[in-house]
C-alpha positions as CSV (number, residue, x, y, z in Angstrom):
1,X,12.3,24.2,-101.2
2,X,11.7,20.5,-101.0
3,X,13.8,17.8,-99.7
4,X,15.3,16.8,-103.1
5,X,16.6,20.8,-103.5
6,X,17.8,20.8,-99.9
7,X,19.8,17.7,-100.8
8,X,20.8,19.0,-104.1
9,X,22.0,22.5,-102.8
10,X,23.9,20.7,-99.9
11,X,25.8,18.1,-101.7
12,X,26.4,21.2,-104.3
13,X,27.7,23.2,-101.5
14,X,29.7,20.8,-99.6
15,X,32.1,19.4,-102.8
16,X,32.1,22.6,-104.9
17,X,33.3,24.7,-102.4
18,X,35.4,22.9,-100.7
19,X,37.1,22.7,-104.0
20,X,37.3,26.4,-103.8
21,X,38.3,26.3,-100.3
22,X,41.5,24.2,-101.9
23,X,42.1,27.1,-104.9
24,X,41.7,29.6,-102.6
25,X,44.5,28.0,-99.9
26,X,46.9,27.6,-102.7
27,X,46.3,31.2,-104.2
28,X,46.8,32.5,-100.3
29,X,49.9,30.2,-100.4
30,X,51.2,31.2,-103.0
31,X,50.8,35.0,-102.0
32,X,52.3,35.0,-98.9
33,X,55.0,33.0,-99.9
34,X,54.2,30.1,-97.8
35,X,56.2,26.9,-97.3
36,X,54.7,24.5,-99.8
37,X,57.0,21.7,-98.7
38,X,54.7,20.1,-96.2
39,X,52.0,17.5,-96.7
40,X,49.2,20.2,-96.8
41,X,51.2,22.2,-99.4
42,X,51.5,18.8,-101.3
43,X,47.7,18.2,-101.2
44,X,46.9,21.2,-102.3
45,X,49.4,21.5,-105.2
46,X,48.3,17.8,-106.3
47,X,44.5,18.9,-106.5
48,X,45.2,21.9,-108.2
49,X,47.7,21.6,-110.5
50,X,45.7,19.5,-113.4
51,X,43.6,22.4,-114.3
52,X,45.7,25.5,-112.9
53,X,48.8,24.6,-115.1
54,X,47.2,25.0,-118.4
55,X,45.8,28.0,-117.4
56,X,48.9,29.5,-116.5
57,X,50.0,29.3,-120.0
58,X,47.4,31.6,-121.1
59,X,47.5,33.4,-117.7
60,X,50.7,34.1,-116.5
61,X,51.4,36.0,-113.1
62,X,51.3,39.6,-112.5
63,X,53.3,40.4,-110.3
64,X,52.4,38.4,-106.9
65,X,48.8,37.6,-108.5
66,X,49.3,34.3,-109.7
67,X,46.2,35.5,-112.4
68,X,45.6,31.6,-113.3
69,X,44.3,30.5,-109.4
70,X,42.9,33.4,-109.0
71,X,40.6,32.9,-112.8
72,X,40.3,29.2,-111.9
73,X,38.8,29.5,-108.2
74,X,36.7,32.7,-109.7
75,X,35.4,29.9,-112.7
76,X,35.0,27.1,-110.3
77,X,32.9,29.9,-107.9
78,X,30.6,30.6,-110.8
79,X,29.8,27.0,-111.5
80,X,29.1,26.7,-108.1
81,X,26.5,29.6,-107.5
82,X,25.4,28.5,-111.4
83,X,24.5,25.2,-110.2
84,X,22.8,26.5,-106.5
85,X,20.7,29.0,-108.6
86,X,19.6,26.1,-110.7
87,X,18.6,23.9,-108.1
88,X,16.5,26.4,-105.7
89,X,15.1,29.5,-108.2
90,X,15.3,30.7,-112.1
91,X,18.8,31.5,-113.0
92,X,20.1,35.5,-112.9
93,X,22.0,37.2,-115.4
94,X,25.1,36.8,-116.6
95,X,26.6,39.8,-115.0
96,X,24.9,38.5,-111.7
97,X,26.2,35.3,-111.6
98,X,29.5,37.0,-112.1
99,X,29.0,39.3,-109.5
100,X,27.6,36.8,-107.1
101,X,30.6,34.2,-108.4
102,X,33.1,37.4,-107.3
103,X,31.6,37.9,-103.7
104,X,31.6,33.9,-103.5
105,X,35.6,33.8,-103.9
106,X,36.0,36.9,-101.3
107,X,33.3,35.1,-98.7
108,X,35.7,32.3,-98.9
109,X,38.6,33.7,-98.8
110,X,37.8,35.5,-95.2
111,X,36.6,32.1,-94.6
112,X,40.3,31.2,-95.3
113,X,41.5,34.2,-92.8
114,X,39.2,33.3,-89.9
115,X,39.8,29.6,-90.1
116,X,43.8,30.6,-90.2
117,X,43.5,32.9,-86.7
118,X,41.3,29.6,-85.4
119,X,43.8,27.2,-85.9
120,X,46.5,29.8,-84.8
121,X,44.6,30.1,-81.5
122,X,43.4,26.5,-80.2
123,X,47.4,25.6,-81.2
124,X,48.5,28.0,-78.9
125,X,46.5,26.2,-76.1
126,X,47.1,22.6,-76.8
127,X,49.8,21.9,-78.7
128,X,52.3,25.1,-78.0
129,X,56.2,24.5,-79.5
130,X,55.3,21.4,-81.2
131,X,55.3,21.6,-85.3
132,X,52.2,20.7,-87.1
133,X,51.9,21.6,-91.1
134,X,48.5,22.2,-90.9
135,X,49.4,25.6,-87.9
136,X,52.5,26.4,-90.3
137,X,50.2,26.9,-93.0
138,X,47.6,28.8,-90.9
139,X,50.6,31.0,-89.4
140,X,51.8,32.1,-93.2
141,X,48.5,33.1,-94.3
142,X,47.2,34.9,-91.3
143,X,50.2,36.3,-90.7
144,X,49.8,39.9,-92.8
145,X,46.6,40.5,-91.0
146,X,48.1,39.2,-87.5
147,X,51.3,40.9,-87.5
148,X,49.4,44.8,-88.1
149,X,46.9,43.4,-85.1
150,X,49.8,42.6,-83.1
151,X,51.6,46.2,-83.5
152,X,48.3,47.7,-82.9
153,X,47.3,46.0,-80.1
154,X,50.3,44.3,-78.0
155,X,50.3,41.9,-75.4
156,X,48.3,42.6,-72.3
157,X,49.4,40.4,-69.2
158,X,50.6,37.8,-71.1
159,X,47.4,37.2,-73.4
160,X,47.8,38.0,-77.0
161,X,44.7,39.7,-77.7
162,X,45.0,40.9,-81.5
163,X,43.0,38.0,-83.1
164,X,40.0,39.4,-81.3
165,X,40.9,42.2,-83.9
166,X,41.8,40.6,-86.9
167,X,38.2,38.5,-86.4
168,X,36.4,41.7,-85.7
169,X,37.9,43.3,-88.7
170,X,37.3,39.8,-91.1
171,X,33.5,39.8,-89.8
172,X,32.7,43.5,-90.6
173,X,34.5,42.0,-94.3
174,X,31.7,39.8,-94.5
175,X,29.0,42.1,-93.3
176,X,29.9,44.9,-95.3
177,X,31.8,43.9,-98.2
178,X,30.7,40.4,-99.3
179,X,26.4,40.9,-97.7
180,X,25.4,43.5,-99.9
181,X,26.4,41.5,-103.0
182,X,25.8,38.1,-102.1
183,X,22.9,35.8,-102.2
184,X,24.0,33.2,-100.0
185,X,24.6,34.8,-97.0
C-alpha cells in the first residue's frame, strides 16, 4: 500500500468511525436507560438526531432495540468498510460488505464496553466521589456486564477485581466472535 492509501485508509478510519463510535454510544445509551441529561448525552443526541429521526419514522423500536440507531450505525459501518476496501484492494460482495459492515458495529461496540470499564477504573483512582458525566456515562453502559462480574467475583481485600473479568470476557468477544469475520482486525 502506498503512502497516499495509508493516508486515505487513516483519515477514512479516524472520522467514519468515530461517527460510529457516537451511534453506537447513543444506541448503548439508549439501551441501558442511561441519563441523557448531561453534556455527553447532549453531544451525542445533537450528532445523531439529524439522520436517526427520520429513520425512526420508518423504523420504529422494538421493544428496547431502538431498530433506527441500530440500522443507521450498521449503514454508516458499511460505508466505512465500503470506502476502506476501495482505497487498499478490489471491492467484495455485497453480502461481504454486509457481513464485514455487521462485525464492524459489534468490534465497536466491545470497543464501547472496554473503554466504559477503562474510564470506570482510572476514576476510581483519581478522581473517586467526585461527579464527572463522561464516568456516569461509562458506569450505565458497563454496568450489565460489571454488576454479573461483580456477583461472580466479589471484592478481595478491598480491590475490586471483576473488570479483569469483564475485559477477559470482552477480548475473547473480539477474538472469537468479531476475528473470524472481520477483515480489519
Amino acid at each position: 500500500m502506498n503512502y497516499a492509501a495509508n493516508a486515505a485508509t487513516l483519515i477514512i478510519d479516524t472520522i467514519i468511525g468515530l461517527y460510529l463510535y457516537i451511534i453506537l454510544v447513543r444506541f448503548w445509551m439508549q439501551w441501558v436507560r442511561a441519563d441523557f441529561r448531561n453534556p455527553v448525552g447532549q453531544f451525542v443526541i445533537s450528532t445523531t438526531s439529524p439522520f436517526i429521526i427520520p429513520l425512526r419514522k420508518l423504523l420504529p423500536p422494538i421493544g428496547m432495540v431502538d431498530t433506527a440507531t441500530l440500522v443507521f450505525a450498521l449503514i454508516v459501518a458499511i460505508i466505512k468498510v465500503a470506502a476502506l476496501f476501495a482505497v487498499v484492494s478490489s471491492m467484495p460482495s455485497a453480502v461481504n460488505i454486509l457481513v464485514f459492515g455487521a462485525s464492524e458495529v459489534l468490534r465497536s461496540s466491545i470497543h464501547i464496553f472496554m473503554a466504559s470499564v477503562f474510564i470506570m477504573i482510572i476514576a476510581s483512582w483519581i478522581a473517586s466521589g467526585s461527579y464527572n458525566p463522561i464516568v456516569s456515562v461509562a458506569q450505565q453502559i458497563a454496568h450489565p456486564l460489571m454488576a454479573p462480574a461483580q456477583r461472580l467475583l466479589p471484592n478481595i481485600g478491598g480491590f475490586d477485581l471483576s473488570p479483569i473479568l469483564v475485559i477477559l470476557f470482552l477480548n475473547l468477544s473480539l477474538v472469537l466472535l468479531v476475528a473470524p469475520i472481520s477483515p480489519f482486525i
